[in-house]
Backbone as CSV, one residue per row, in Angstrom:
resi,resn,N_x,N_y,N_z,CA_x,CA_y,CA_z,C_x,C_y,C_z
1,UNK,-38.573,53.822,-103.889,-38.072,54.169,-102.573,-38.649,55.533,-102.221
2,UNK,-38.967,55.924,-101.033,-39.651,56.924,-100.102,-38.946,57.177,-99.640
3,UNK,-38.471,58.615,-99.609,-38.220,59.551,-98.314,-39.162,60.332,-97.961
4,UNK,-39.372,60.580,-96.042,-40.074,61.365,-95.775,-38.647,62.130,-94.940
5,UNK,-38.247,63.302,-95.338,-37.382,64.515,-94.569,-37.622,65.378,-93.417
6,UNK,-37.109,65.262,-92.670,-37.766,66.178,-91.552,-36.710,67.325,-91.497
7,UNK,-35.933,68.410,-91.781,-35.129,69.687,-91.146,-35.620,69.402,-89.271
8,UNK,-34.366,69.203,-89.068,-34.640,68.957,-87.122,-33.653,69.821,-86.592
9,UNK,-33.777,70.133,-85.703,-32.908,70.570,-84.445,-31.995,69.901,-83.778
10,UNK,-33.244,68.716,-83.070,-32.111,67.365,-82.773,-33.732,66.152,-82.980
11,UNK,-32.972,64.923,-82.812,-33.279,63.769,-83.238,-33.109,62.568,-82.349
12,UNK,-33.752,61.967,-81.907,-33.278,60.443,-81.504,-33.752,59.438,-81.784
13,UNK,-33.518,58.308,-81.494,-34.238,56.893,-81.397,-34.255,56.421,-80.144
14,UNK,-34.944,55.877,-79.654,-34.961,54.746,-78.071,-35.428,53.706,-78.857
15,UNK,-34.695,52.530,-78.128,-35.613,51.048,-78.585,-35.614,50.703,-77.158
16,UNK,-35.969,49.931,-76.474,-36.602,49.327,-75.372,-36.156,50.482,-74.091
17,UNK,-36.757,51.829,-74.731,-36.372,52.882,-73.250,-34.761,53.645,-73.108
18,UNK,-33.976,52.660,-74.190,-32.214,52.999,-73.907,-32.318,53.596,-75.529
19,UNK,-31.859,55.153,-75.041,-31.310,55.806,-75.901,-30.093,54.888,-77.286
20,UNK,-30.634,55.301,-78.399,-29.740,54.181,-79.578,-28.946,55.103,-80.398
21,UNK,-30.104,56.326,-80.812,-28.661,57.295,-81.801,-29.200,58.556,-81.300
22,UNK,-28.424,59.658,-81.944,-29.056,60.786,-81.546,-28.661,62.069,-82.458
23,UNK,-28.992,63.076,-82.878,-28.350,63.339,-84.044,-28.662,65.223,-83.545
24,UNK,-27.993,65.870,-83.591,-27.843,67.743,-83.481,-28.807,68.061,-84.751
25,UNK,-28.656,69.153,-84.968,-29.227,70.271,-86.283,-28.900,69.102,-87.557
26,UNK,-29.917,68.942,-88.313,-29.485,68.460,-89.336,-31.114,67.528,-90.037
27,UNK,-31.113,66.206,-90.589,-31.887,65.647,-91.076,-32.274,64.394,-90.517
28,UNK,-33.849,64.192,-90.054,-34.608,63.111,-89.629,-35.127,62.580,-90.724
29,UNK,-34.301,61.249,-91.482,-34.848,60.459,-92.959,-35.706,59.413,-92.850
30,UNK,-36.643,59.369,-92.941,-37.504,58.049,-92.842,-37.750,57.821,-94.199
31,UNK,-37.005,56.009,-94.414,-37.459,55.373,-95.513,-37.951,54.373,-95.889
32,UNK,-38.864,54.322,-96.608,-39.704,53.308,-97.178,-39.162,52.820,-98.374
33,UNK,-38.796,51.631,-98.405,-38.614,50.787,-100.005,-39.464,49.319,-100.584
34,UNK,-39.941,50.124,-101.636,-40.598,48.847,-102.295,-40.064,47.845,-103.441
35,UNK,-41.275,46.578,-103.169,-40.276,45.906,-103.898,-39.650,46.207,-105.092
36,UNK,-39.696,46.847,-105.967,-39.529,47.581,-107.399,-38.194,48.196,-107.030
37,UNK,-37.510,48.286,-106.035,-36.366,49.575,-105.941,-35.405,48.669,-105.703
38,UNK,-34.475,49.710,-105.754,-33.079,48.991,-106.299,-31.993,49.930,-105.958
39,UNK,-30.294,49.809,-106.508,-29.168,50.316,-106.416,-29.574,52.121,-106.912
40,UNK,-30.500,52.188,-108.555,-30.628,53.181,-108.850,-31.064,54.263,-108.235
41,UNK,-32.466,53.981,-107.449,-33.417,54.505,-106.319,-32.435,55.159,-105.352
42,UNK,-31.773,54.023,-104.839,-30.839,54.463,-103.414,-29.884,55.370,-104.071
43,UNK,-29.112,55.401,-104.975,-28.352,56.207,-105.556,-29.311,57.993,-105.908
44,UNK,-30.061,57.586,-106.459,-30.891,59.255,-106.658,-31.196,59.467,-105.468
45,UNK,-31.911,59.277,-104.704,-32.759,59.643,-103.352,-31.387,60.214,-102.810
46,UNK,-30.438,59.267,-102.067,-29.009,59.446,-101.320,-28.825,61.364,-102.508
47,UNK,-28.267,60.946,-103.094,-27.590,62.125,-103.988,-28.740,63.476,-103.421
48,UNK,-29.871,63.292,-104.191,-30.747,64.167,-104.192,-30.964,64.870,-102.200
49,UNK,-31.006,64.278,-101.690,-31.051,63.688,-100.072,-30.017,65.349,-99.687
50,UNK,-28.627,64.743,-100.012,-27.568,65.633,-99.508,-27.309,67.465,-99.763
51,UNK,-27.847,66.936,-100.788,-27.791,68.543,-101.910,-29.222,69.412,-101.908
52,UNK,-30.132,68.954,-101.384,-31.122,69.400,-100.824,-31.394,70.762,-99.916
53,UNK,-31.557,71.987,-100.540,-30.820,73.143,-100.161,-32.382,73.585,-99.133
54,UNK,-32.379,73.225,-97.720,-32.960,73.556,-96.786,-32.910,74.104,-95.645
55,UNK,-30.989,74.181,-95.685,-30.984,75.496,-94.285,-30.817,76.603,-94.873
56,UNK,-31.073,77.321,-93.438,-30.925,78.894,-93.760,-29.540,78.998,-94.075
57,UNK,-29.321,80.413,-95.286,-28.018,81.039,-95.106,-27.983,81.821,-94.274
58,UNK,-26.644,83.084,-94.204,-26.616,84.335,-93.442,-28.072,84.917,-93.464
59,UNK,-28.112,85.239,-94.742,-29.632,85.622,-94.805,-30.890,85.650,-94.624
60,UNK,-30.976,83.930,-94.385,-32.213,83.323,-93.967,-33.001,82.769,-95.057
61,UNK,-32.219,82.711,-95.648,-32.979,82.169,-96.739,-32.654,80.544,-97.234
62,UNK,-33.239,79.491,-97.516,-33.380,78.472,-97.458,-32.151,77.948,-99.031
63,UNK,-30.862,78.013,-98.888,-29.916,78.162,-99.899,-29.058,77.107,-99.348
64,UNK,-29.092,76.344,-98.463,-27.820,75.512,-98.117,-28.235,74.262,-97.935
65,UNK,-27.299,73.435,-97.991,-27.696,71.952,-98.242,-27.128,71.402,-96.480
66,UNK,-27.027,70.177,-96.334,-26.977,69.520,-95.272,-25.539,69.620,-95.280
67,UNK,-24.714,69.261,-95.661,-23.366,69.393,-95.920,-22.570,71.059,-95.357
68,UNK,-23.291,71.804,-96.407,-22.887,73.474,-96.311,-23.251,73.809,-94.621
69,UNK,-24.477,73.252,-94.079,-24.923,73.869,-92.714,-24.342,72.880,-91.698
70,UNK,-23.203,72.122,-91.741,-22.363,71.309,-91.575,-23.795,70.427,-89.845
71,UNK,-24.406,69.850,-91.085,-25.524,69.070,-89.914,-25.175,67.637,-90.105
72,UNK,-26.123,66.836,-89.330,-26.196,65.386,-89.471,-27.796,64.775,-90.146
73,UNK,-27.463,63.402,-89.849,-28.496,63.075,-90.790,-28.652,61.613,-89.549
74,UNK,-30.016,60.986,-89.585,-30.569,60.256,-89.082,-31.672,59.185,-89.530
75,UNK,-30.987,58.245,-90.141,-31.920,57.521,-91.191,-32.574,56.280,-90.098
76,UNK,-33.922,55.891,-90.886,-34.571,55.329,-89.686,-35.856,54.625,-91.010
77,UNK,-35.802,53.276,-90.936,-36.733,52.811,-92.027,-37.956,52.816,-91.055
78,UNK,-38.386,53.231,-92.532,-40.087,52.844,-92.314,-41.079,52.706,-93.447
79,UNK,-41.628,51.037,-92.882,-41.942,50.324,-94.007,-43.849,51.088,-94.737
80,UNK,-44.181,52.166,-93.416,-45.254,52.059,-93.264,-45.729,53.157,-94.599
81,UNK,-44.272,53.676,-94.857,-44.528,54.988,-96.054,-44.875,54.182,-97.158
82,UNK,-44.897,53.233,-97.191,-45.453,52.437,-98.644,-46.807,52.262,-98.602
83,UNK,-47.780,52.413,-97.553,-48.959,52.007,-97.294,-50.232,52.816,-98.458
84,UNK,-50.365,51.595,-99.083,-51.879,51.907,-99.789,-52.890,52.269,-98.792
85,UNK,-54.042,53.286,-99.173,-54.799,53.808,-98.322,-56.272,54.018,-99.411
86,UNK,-56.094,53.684,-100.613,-57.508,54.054,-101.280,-58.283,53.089,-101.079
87,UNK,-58.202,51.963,-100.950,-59.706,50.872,-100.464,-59.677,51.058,-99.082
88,UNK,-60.843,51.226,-98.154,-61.143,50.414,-97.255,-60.338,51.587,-96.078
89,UNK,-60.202,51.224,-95.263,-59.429,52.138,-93.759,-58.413,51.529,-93.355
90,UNK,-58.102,49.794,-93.822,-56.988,49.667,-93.510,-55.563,49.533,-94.366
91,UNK,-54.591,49.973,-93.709,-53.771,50.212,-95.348,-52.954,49.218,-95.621
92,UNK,-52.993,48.960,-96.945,-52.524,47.440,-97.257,-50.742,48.184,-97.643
93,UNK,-49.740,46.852,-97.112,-48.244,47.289,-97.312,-47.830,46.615,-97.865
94,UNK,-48.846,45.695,-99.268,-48.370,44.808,-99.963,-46.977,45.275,-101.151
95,UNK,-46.848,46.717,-101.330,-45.408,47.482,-102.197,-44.729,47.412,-101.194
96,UNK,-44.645,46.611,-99.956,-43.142,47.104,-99.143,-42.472,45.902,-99.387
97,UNK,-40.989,46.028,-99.592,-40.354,44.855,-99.672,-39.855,44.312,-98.631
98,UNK,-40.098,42.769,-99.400,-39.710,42.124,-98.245,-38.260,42.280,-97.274
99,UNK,-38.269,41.777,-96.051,-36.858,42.235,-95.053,-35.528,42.226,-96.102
100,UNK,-35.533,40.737,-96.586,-34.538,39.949,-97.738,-34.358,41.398,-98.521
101,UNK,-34.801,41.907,-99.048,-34.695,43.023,-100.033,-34.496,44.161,-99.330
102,UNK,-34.806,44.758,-98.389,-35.524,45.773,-98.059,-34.442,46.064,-96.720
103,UNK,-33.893,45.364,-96.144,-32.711,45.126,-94.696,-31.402,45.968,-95.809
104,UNK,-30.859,44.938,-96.882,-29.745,45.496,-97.361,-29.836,47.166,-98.033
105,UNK,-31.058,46.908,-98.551,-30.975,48.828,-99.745,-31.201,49.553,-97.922
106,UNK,-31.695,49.382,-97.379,-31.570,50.560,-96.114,-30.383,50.983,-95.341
107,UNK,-29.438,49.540,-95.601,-28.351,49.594,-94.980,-27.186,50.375,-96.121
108,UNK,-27.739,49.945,-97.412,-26.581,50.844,-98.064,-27.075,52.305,-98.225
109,UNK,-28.337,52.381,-97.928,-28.987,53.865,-98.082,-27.911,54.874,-97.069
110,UNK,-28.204,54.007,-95.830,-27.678,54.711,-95.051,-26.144,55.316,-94.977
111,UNK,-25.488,53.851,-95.615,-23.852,54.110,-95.800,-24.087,54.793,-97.203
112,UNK,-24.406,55.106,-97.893,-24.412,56.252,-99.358,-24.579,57.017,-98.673
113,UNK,-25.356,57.507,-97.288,-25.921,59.022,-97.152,-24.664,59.521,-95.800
114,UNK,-23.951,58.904,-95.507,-22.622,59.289,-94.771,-21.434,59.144,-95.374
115,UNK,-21.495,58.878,-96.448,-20.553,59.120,-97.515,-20.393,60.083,-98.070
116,UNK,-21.290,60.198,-98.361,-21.768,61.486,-99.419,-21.880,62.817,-98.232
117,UNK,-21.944,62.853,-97.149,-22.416,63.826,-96.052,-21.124,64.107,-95.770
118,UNK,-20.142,62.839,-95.666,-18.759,62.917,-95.389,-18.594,63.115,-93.479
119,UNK,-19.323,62.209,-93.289,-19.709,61.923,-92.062,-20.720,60.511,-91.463
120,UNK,-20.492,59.924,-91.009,-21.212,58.874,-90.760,-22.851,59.303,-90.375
121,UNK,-24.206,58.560,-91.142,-25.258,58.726,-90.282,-25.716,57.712,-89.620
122,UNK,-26.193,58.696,-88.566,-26.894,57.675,-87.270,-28.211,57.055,-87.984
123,UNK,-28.504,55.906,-87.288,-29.793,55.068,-88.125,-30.347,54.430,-86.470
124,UNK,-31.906,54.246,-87.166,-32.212,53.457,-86.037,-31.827,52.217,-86.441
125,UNK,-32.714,50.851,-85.762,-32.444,49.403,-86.348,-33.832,49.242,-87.214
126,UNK,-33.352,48.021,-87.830,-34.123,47.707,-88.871,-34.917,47.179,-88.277
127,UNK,-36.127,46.829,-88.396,-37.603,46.541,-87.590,-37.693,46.455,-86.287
128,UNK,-36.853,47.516,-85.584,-37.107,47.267,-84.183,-38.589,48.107,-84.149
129,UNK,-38.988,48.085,-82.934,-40.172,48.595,-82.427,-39.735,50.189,-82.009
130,UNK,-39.132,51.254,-82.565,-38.256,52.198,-81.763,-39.543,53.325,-81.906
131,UNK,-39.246,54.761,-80.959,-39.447,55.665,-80.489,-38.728,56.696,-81.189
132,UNK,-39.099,57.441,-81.569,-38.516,58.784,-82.932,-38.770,60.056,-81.970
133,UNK,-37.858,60.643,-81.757,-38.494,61.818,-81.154,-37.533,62.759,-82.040
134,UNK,-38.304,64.390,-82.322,-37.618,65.365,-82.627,-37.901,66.375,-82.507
135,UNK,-37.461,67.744,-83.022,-37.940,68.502,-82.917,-37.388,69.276,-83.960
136,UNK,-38.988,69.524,-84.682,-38.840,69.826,-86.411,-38.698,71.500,-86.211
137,UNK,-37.790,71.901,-86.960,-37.349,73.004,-87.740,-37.674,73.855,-88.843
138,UNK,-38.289,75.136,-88.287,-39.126,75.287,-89.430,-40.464,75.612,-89.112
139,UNK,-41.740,74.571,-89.144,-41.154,73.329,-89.565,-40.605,72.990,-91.353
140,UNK,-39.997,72.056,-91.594,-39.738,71.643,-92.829,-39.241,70.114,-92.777
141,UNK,-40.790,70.023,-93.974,-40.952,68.724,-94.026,-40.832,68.484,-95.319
142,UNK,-40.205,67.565,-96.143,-40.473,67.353,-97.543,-40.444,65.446,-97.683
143,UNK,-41.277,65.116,-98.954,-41.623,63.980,-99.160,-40.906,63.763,-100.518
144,UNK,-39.853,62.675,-100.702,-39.512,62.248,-102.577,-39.682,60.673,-102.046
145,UNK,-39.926,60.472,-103.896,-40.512,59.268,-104.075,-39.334,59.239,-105.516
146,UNK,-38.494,57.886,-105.194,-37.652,57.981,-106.917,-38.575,57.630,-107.720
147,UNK,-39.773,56.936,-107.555,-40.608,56.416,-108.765,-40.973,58.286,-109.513
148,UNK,-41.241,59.056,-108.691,-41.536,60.184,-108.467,-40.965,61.270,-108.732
149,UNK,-40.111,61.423,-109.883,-39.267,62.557,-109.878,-40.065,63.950,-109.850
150,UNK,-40.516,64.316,-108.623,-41.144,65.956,-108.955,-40.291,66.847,-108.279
């Protein structure tokens, strides 16, 4: 499983032009899951996700987690973070799992990561065609991969 993190300001989704979620100061999550991932994945990523010390304190210094800087979170799959890119120019998404697999771990991703936030997060829909807009903070961007513990 893939996270790509965005630190935002604010956040939305549109799917056909009509505003769907929308989210204040807090976290833009885009995730990718392959077939290989599972309960464990969603469990580290989620955990790791919350406690993730990227706002500023008083100080300014990058010491507080999503929780402490009392933000939101905005999860939004995307299958495309799985994309192989070393042969060729076009990128093959043969590690993304299928919907069957890949619909439910996003949906519990999402309910682990408003649990744990102690707040519900906003999500886009699952393969809609949607529109991401934000405006990154920072900026600060970070990438985890559970296969990936770095």
């Amino acid at each position: 499983m893939r996270l790509l993190i965005q630190r935002v300001r604010e956040a939305s989704v549109a799917i056909e032009g009509a505003l769907h979620a929308r989210i204040g100061a807090g976290l833009l999550v885009f995730v990718g899951i392959g077939c290989e991932d599972g309960e464990e994945d969603l469990e580290y990523l989620a955990g790791k996700l919350v406690r993730l010390r990227i706002f500023d304190d008083a100080q300014g210094v990058m010491n507080l987690d999503v929780r402490q800087a009392g933000g939101e979170a905005l999860v939004v799959s995307q299958f495309t973070l799985l994309a192989a890119t070393r042969r060729g120019n076009r990128p093959s998404y043969v590690a993304a799992a299928p919907e069957a697999v890949s619909r439910p771990l996003y949906e519990r991703f999402a309910a682990r990561v408003g649990e744990l936030l102690g707040r519900e997060a906003a999500t886009g829909v699952f393969g809609a065609d949607m529109r991401v807009a934000l405006v990154n903070d920072g900026p600060v961007t970070i990438w985890m991969d559970s296969k990936r513990r770095e």
